[in-house]
LUMFI-121159 format. One line per field, with one value per residue (C-alpha): residue in three letters; x, y, z; residue number from 1. Coordinates in nm, 3 decimals. Example, Ala and Ser with C-alpha at 12.3 -4.5 7.8 and 13.67 -1.06 7.14 Angstrom:
BEGIN
aa = (ALA,SER)
u = (1.230,1.367)
v = (-0.450,-0.106)
w = (0.780,0.714)
i = (1,2)
//
This chain:
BEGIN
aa = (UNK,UNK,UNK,UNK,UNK,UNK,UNK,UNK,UNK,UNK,UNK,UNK,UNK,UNK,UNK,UNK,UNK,UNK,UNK,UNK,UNK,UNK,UNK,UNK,UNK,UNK,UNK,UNK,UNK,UNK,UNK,UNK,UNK,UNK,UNK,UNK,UNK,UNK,UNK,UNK,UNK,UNK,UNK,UNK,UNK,UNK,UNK,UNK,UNK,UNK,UNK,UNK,UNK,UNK,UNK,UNK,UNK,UNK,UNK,UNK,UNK,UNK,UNK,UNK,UNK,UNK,UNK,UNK,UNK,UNK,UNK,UNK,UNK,UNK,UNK,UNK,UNK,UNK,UNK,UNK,UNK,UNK,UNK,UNK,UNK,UNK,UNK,UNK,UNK,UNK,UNK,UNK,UNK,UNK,UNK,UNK,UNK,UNK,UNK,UNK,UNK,UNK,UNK,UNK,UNK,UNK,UNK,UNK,UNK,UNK,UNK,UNK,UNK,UNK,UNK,UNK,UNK,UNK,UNK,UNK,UNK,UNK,UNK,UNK,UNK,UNK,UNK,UNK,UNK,UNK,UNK,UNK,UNK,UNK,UNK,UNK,UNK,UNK,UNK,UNK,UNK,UNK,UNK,UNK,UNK,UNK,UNK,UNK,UNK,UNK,UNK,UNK,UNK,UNK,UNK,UNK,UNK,UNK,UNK,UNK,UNK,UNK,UNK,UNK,UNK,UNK,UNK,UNK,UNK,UNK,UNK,UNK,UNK,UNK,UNK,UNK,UNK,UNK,UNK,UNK,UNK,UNK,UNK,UNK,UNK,UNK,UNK,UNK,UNK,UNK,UNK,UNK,UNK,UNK,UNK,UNK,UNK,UNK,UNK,UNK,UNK,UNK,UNK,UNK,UNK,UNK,UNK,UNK,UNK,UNK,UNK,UNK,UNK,UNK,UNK,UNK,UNK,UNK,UNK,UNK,UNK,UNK,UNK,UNK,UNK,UNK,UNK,UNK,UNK,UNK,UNK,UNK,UNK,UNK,UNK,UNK,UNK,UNK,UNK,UNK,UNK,UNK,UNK,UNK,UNK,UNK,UNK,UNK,UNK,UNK,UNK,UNK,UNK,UNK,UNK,UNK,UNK,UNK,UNK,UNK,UNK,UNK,UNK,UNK,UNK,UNK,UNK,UNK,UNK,UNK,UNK,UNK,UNK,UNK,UNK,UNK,UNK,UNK,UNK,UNK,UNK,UNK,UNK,UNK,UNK,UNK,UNK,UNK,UNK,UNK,UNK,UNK,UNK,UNK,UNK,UNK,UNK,UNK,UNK,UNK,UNK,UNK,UNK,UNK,UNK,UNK,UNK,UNK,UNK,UNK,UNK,UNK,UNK,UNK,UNK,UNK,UNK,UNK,UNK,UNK,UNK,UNK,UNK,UNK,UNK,UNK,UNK,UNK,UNK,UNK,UNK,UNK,UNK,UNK,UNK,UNK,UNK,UNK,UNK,UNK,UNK,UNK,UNK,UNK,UNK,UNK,UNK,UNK,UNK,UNK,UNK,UNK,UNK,UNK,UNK,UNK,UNK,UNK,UNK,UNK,UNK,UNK,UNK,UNK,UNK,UNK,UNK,UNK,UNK,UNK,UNK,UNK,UNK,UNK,UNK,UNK,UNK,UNK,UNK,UNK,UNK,UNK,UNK,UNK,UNK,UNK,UNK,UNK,UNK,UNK,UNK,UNK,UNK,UNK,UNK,UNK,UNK,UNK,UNK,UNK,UNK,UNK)
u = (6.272,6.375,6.668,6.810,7.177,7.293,7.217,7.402,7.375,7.352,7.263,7.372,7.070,6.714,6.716,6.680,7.002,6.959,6.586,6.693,7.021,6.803,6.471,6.692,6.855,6.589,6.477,6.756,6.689,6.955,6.907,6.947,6.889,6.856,6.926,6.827,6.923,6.608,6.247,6.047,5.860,6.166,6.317,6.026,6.010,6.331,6.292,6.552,6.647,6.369,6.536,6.538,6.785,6.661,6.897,6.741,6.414,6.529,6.685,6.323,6.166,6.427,6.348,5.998,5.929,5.828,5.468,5.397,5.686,5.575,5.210,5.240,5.588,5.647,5.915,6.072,6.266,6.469,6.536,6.646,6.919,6.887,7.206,7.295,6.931,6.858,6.686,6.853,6.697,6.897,6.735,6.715,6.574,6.763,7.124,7.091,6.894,6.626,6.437,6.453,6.163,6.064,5.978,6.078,6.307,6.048,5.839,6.119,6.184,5.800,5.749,6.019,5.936,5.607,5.692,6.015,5.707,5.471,5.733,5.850,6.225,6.321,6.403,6.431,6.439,6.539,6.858,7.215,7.504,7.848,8.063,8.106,8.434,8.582,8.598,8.874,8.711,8.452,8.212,8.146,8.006,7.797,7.758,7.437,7.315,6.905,6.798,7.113,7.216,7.466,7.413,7.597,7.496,7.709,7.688,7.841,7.902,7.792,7.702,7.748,7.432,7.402,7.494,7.792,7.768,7.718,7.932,8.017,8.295,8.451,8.460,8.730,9.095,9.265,9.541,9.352,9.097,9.130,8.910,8.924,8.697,8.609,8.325,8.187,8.119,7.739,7.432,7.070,6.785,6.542,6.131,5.877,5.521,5.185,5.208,5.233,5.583,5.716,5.807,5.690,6.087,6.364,6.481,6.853,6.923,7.283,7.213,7.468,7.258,7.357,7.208,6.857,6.647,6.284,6.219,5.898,5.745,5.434,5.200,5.090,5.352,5.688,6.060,6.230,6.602,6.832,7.183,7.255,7.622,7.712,7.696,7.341,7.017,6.691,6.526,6.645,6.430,6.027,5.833,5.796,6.172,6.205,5.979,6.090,6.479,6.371,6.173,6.460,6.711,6.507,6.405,6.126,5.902,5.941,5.958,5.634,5.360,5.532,5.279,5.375,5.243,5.312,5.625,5.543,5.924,6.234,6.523,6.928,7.176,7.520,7.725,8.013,8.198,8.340,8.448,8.574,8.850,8.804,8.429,8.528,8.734,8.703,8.331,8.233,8.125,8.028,7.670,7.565,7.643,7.843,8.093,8.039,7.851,7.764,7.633,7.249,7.326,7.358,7.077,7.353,7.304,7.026,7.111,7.423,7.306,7.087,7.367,7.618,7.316,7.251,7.596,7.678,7.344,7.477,7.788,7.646,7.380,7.663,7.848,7.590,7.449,7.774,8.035,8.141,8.335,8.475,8.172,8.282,8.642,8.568,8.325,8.491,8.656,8.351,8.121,8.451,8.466,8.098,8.102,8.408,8.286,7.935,8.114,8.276,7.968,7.810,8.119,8.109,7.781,7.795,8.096,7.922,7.584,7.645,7.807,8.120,8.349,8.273,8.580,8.456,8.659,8.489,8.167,8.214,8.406,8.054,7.928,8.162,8.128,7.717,7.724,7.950,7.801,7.431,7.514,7.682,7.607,7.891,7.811,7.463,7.546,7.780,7.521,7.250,7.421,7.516,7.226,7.034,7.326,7.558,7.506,7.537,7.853,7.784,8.094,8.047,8.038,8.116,7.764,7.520,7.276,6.982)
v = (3.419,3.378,3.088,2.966,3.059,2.783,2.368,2.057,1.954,2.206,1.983,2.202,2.049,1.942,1.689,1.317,1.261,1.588,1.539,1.170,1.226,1.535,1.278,0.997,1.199,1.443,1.078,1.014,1.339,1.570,1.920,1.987,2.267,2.235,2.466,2.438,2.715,2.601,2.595,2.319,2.275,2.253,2.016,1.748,1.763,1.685,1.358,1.131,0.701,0.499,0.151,0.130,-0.147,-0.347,-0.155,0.123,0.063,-0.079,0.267,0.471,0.203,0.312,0.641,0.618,0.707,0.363,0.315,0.462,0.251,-0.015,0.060,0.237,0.096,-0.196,-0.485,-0.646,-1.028,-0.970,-0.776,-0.864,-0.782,-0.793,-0.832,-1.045,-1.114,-1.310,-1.202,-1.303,-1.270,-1.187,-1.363,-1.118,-1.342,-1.650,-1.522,-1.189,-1.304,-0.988,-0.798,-0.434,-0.187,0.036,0.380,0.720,0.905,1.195,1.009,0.996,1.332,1.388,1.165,1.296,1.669,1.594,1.360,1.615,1.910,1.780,1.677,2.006,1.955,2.318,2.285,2.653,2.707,2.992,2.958,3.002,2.884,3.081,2.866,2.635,2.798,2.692,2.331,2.294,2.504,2.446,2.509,2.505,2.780,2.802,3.094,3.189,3.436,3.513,3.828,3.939,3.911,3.724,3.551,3.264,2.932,2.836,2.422,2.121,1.951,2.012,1.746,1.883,1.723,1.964,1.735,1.810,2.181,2.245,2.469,2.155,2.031,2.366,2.468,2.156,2.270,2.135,2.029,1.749,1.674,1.438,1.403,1.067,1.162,0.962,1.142,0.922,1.050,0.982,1.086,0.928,1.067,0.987,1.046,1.024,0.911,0.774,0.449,0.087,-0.013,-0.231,-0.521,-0.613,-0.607,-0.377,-0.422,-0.321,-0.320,-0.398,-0.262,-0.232,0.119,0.212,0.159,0.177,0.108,0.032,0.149,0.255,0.470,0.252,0.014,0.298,0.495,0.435,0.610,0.513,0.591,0.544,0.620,0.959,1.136,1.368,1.655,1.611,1.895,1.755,1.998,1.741,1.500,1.454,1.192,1.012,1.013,0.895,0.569,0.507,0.467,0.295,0.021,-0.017,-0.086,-0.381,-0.750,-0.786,-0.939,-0.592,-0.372,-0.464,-0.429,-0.106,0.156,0.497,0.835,1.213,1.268,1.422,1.517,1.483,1.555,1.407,1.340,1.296,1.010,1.046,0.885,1.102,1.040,1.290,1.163,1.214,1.302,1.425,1.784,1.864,1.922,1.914,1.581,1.501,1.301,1.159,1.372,1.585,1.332,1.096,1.039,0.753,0.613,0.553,0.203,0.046,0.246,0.350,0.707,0.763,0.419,0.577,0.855,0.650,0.482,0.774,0.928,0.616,0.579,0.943,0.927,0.653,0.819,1.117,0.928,0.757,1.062,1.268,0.920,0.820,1.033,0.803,0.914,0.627,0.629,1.024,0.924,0.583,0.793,0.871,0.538,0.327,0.521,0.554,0.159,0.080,0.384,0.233,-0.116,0.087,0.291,0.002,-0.185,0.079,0.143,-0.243,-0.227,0.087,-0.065,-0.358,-0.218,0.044,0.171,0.283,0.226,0.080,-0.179,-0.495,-0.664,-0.445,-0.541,-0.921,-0.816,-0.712,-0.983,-1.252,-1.050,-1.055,-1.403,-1.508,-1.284,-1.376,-1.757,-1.858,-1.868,-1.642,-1.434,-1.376,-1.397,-1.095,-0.906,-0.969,-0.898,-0.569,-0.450,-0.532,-0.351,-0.457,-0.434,-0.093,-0.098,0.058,0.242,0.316,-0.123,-0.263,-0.449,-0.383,-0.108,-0.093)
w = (11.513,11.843,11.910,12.225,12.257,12.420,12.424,12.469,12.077,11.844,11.453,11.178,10.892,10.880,10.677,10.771,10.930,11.141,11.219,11.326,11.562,11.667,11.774,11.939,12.098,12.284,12.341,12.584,12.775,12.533,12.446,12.117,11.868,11.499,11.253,10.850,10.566,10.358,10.413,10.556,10.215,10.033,10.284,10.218,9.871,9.788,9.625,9.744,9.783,9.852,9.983,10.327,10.508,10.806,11.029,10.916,10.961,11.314,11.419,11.286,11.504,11.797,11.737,11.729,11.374,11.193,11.242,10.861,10.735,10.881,10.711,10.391,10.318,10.054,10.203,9.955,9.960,9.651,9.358,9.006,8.795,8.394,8.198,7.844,7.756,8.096,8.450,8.788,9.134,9.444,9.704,10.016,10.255,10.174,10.113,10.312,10.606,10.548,10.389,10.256,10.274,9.956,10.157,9.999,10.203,10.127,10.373,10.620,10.601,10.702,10.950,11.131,11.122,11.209,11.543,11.631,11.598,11.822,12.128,12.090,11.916,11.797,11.456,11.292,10.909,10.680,10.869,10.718,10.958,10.781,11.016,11.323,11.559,11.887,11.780,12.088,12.314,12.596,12.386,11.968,11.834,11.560,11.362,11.200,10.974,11.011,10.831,10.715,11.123,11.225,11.601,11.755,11.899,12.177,12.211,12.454,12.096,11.737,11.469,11.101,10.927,10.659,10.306,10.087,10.023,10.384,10.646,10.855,10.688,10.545,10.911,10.963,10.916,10.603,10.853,10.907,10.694,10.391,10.109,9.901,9.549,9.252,8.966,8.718,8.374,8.408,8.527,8.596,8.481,8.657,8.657,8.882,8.808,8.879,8.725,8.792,8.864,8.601,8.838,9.209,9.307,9.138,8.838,8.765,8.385,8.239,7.891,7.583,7.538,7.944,8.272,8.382,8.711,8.783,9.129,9.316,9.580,9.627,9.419,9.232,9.203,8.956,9.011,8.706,8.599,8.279,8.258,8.078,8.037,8.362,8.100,7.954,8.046,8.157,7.904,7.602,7.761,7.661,7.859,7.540,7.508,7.778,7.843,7.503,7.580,7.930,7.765,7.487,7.809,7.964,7.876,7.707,7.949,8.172,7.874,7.702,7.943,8.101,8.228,8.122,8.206,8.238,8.484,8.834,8.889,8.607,8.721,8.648,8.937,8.919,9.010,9.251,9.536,9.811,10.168,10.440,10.715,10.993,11.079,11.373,11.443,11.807,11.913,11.572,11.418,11.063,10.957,10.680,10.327,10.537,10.550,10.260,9.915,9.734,9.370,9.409,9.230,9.608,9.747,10.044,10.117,10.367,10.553,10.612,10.705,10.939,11.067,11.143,11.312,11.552,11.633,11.728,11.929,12.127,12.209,12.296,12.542,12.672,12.753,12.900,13.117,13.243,13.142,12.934,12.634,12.473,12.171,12.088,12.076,11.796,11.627,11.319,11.314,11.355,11.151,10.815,10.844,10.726,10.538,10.308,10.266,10.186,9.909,9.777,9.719,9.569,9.334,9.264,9.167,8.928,8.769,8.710,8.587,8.351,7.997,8.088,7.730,7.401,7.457,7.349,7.652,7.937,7.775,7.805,8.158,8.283,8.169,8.320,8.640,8.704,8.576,8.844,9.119,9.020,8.958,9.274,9.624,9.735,9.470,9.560,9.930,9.877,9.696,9.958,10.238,10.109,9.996,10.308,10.516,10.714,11.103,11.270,11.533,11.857,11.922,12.298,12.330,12.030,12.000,11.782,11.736,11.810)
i = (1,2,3,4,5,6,7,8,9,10,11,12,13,14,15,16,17,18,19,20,21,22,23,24,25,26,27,28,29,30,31,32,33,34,35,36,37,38,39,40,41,42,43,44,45,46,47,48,49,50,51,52,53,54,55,56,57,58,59,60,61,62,63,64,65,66,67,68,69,70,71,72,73,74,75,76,77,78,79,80,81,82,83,84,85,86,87,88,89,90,91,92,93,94,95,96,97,98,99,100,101,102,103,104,105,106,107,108,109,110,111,112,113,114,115,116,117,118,119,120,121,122,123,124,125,126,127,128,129,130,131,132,133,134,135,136,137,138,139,140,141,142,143,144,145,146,147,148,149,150,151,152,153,154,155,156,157,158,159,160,161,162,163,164,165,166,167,168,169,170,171,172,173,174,175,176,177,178,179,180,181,182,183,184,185,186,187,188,189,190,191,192,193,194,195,196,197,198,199,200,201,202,203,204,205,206,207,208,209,210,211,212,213,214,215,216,217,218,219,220,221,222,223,224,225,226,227,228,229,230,231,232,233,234,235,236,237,238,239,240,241,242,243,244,245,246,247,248,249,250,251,252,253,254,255,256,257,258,259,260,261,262,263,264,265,266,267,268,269,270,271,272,273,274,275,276,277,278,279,280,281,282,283,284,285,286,287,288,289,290,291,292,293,294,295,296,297,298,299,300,301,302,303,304,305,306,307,308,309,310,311,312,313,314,315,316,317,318,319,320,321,322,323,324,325,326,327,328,329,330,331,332,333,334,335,336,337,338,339,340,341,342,343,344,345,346,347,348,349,350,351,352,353,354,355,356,357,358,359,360,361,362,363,364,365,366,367,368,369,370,371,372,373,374,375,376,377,378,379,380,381,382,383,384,385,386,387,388,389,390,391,392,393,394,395,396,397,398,399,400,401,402)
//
């Protein structure tokens, strides 16, 4: 394996924030290098989100990586949230202005390698980067195991896309890095299948027996999910068991007709907040699950992911255009303030959707809560706006991106 040992941008992860600040930005003329500790097979079956926001899908569209969203995705106008024996629609369109689209980050992932591939984007896997030094130097350099070997990539600036676990944010000096955590004493287990979703739309389930989601990969395809405590195995889990205690969590209307089948993928996934200040150290800045984690309940993480990634594209592209470096310097600021009113929708949301005591009082709290937000036109308007996503600052003008 033979890898260049210098570039402009060297993007520590292959995943979709990294193959995504790696395509727009070869798309602006910037040399970048991208380097992934797992396989390529392993990188695209990871199964993932599947909500994409309109800002989203505008910044795969800017990047040239939409035309099978566009096609084989599923855009949705609303979404529907059962709590107390009743139904409610959020109305996307009306209260939110937009739609969402129902495309599995899977797909993402995919469409990206493949388009990065054929213009020639070097993207190496089997990779394992031990550390990122020199983050006040001229240049960052990353260092990189391959083979037991240890070599060095010597970059302009380097963009730490490599999720939670990765070497990006370790390499940050505890001086100045802050870490703001919250871990929520559930899980969701969650199964894949080749059945008919339950509902045309989402269908988010406030249940006195715990949470559970209807989601979807395609018309023919069902990702379901029911809330599980953060300590339970996947093993204790038939698909009988399952389907059973999802249809016992939703209204009956949903419940009866439900399709059910063997699972293609079971799996359970914790639940946790996290955010890392600053995202930037230096030459090194932080992207996506490097930086920040959120609750699936707001279907947040790979739109912000998206996000960070379009915004530190711009800066960059401003900097190497003009010289311009007033995007690197509002980085971390920009990107931390969607990021936080992200999180707290997505904590709202979990708080508000599943089992979290037997107190009577919380119980009728939930309650009292969806009814208002589902039952009012701020409420709703709150809701919808959120879940479509709220506009992408450019941090080089202030404007919007794209």
């Amino acid at each position: 394996m033979s890898i260049e040992k210098r570039t402009q941008v060297g993007i520590i992860g292959a995943g979709p924030s990294g193959q995504l600040l790696a395509r727009l930005l070869h798309r602006k003329g910037i040399d970048v290098v991208v380097l992934e500790r797992r396989s390529r097979e392993y990188v695209e079956g990871r199964i993932r989100a599947g909500v994409l926001e309109q800002g989203t899908a505008a910044v795969l569209e800017l990047a040239g990586a939409a035309e099978r969203m566009r096609t084989d995705g599923l855009e949705h106008d609303g979404f529907l949230i059962a709590f107390d024996g009743r139904v409610a629609r959020v109305d996307l369109q009306k209260y939110g202005n937009s739609p969402v689209f129902v495309y599995g980050q899977t797909e993402v992932t995919k469409d990206l390698n493949r388009l990065n591939e054929a213009d020639g984007i070097p993207v190496h896997y089997g990779v394992e980067v031990t550390t990122i030094r020199d983050l006040d130097g001229d240049a960052a350099r990353i260092v990189y195991k391959v083979d037991g070997k240890e070599h060095e990539l010597a970059c302009d600036y380097a963009a730490g896309c490599d999720g939670y676990h990765g070497a990006s944010r370790r390499s940050m000096p505890d001086s100045i890095l802050r870490e703001f955590k919250k871990t929520y004493p559930f899980g969701w287990l969650g199964v894949l299948s080749n059945t008919r979703p339950a509902s045309h739309e989402l269908v988010y389930s406030n249940h006195s027996r715990g949470f559970a989601l209807c989601s979807q990969r395609s018309t023919s395809v069902s990702r379901n999910y029911i809330q599980v405590p953060a300590d339970e195995r996947v093993e204790a889990w038939s698909d009988d068991a399952f389907w059973d205690e999802l249809r016992r969590r939703l209204p009956a209307e949903i419940a009866d007709p439900l399709e059910t089948g063997v699972s293609v993928e079971k799996s359970i996934a914790p639940l946790r907040s996290f955010i890392a200040e600053p995202l930037r150290c230096g030459r090194l800045f932080l992207v996506g699950d490097a930086g920040h984690i959120v609750p699936p309940t707001g279907a947040k993480g790979m739109n912000l992911a998206a996000s960070d990634a379009a915004m530190l594209a711009s800066s960059l592209g401003a900097f190497y255009a003009d010289r311009d470096s007033r995007g690197l310097e509002r980085y971390s600021e920009t990107a931390l303030d969607r990021i936080w009113k992200a999180e707290r929708f997505s904590w709202w949301f979990t708080m508000a959707s599943h089992r979290l005591s037997d107190n009577p009082f919380d119980l009728r709290m939930q309650v009292a809560e969806l009814d208002y937000y589902t039952g009012t036109r701020a409420g709703l308007t709150s809701i919808a706006e959120n879940y479509v996503g709220l506009p992408i600052e450019d941090p080089v003008t202030g404007g919007t991106i794209p």
